[in-house]
C-alpha positions in Angstrom: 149.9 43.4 11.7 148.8 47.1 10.5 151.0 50.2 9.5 151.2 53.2 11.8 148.9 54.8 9.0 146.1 52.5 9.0 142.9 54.4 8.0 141.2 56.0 10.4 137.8 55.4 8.6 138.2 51.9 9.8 137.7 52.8 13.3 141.6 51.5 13.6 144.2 53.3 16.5 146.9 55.3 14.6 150.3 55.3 16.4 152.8 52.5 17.0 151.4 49.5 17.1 154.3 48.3 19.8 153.0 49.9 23.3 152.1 53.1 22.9 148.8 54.2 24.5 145.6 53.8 22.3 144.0 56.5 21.0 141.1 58.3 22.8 138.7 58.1 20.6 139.3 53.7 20.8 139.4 54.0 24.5 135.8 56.0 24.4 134.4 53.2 21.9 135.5 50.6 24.2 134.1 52.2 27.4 130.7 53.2 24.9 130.4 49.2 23.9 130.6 48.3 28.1 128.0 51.0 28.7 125.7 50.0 26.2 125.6 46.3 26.7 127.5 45.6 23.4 130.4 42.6 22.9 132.6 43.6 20.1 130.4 45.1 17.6 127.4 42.8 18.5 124.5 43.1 21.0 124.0 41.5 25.0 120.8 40.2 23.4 122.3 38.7 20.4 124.4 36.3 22.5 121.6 34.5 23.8 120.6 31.8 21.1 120.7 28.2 21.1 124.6 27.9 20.5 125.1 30.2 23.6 124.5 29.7 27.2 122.9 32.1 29.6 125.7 33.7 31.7 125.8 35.1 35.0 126.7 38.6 35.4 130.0 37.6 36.3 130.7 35.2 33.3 129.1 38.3 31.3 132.2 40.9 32.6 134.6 38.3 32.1 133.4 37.8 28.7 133.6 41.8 28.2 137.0 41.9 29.9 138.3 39.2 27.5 137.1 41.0 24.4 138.2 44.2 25.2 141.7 43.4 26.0 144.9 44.0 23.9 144.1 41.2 22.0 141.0 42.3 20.5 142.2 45.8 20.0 144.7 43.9 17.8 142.2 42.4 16.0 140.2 45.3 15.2 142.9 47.2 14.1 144.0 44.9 11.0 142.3 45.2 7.7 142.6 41.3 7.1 141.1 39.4 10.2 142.2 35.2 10.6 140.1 33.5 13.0 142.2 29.8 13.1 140.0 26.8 14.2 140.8 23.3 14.8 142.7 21.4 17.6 144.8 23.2 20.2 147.0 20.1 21.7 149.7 17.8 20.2 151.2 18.2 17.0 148.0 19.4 15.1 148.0 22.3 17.6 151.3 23.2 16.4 151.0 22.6 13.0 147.3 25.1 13.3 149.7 27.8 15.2 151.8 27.4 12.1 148.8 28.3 10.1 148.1 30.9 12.1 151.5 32.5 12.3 151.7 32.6 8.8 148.6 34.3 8.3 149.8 37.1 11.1 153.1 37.4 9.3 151.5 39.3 5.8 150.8 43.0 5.6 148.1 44.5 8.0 146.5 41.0 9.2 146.2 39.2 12.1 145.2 36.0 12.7 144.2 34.8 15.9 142.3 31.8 18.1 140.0 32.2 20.7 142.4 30.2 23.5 144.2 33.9 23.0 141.6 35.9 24.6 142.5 34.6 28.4 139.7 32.0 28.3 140.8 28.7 30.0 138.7 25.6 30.6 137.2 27.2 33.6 135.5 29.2 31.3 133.7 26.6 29.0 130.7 28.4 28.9 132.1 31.6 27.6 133.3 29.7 24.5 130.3 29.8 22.5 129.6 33.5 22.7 133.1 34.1 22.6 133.2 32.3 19.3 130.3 33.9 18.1 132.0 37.3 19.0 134.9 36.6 17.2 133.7 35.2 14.1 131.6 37.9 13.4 134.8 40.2 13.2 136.8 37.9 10.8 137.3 38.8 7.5 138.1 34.9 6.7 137.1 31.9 9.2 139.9 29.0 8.8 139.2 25.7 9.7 142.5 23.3 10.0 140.7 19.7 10.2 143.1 16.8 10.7 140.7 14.5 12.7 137.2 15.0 14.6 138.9 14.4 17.7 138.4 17.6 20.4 136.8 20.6 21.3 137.0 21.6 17.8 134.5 19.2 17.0 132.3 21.9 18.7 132.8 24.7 16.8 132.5 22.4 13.1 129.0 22.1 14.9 128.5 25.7 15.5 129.9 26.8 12.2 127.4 23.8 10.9 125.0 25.5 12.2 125.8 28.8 11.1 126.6 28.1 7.6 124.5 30.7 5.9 126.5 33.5 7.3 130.1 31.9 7.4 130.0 30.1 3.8 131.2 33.2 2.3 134.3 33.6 4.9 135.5 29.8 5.2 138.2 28.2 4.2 138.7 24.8 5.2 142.1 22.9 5.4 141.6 19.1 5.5 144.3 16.5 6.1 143.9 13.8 4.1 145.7 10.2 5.0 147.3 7.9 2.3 145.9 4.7 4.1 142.1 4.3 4.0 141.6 2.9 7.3 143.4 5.7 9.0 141.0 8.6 7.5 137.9 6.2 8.4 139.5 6.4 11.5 140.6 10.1 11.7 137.3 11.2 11.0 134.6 8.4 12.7 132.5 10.4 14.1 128.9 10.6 12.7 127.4 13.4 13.2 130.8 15.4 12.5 131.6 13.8 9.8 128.0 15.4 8.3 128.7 18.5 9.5 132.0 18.9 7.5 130.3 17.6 4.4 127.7 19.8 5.0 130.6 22.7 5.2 132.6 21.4 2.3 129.5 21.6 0.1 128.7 25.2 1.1 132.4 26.5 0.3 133.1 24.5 -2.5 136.3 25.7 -3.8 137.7 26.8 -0.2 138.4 23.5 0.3 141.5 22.5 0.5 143.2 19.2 1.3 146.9 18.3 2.5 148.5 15.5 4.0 152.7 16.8 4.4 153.6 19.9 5.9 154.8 21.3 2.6 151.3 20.6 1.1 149.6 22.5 4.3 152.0 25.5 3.4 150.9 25.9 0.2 147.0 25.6 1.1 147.4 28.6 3.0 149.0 30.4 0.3 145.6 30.1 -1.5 143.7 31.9 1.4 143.8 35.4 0.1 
C-alpha cells in the first residue's frame, strides 16, 4: 500500500490512506470518468469487442459502480499494481490469496483480483470488461496456474488473446507435479493447454514453475 506522500503527479489521493475522505480533485475525476462514458482510464466504446458482451444500461452502472469503489481507488493510488489470476476455490484459491497478499504487503503496491470489486456470479457478464478494465491498470498481470480446471480457464483465453499487449506485464506461476500422469491430468484440456504454451512462449523468462509452497514463495520473490 502507498505513503501518505505519494506523488501527486500520479493522479494518486494524498492523506491517510486508512479512512479519511479522498481528495477533491479524485472525487471530480471519478464523477468526470461517469460523465464522460469512461471505465477506469478506458473508453464505453472500448469495452465492446469480441472478449466483451454488450451490456444493458444497468449491467453498464453496475460495472461503473464496481470500478469506482474503494477498491479501485486503492488501486489507483499504488505505484506498483498486482492483478492475481488463477482459481478462486479450494486450496489453490488460498494458496493464489497467498500470492496476492504477499504482493500487497511490499512498499506502495497493491495487488488485487477481480472477485474484490463486488462482482458475484450474478454478474458473469461483467467479467470480461471488468477484466479488461483491470488489466489495463496493472503494472504486472500474475497468472497462478496449478490446473486448467475453472473460470480461470477464461481469462488464460482472454490473456491468450491479448498477448501482444500483456507479454510485457505477465508473469506466470506454474505448478508442476512430480508424477507424470497427474500433470497430463492437471492440465488436459486442449485448447487451454495451447493457450498457456502460447503464453509461456511470449514471456519467456516470467515463467516460473513450483510444485511446494516454499518453492511458490520464492517464485514471487522474482516478480519485481
Amino acid at each position: 500500500m502507498p505513503d501518505d506522500d505519494a506523488d501527486d503527479s500520479r493522479g494518486t489521493v494524498r492523506g491517510d490512506i486508512d479512512g479519511e475522505r479522498r481528495d477533491d480533485d479524485t472525487v471530480s475525476e471519478a464523477i468526470h470518468h461517469s460523465e464522460t462514458g469512461l471505465i477506469g482510464d478506458i473508453a464505453d466504446e472500448e469495452l465492446h469487442d469480441e472478449a466483451t458482451l454488450s451490456l444493458t444500461p444497468e449491467q453498464h452502472q453496475r460495472l461503473k459502480d464496481g470500478l469506482h469503489g474503494s477498491r479501485f481507488d486503492d488501486v489507483r493510488r499504488a505505484s506498483r499494481r498486482y492483478l492475481v489470476v488463477g482459481s478462486g476455490s479450494g486450496e489453490s484459491g488460498e494458496r493464489r490469496r497467498r500470492v496476492c497478499a504477499r504482493l500487497g504487503e511490499r512498499r506502495d503496491a497493491v495487488a488485487f483480483r477481480l472477485e474484490e470489486f463486488g462482482f458475484d456470479d450474478d454478474d458473469l457478464d461483467l467479467w470480461a470488461p471488468a477484466f479488461e478494465v483491470l488489466s489495463a491498470q496493472a503494472t504486472w498481470v500474475i497468472g497462478v496456474i496449478e490446473d486448467f480446471d475453472g473460470g480461470h480457464v477464461w481469462e488464460l483465453g482472454y490473456l491468450y488473446r491479448q498477448q501482444t499487449s500483456v507479454r510485457d506485464v505477465l508473469w506466470l506461476l506454474k505448478r508442476v507435479y512430480d508424477d507424470a500422469e497427474e500433470q497430463r491430468a492437471q492440465y488436459e484440456n486442449g485448447m487451454a493447454a495451447s493457450h498457456l504454451a502460447a503464453l509461456e512462449n511470449a514471456v519467456d523468462d516470467r515463467v516460473v514453475e513450483w510444485s511446494t509452497l516454499d518453492e511458490l514463495d520464492s517464485a514471487v520473490e522474482q516478480i519485481p
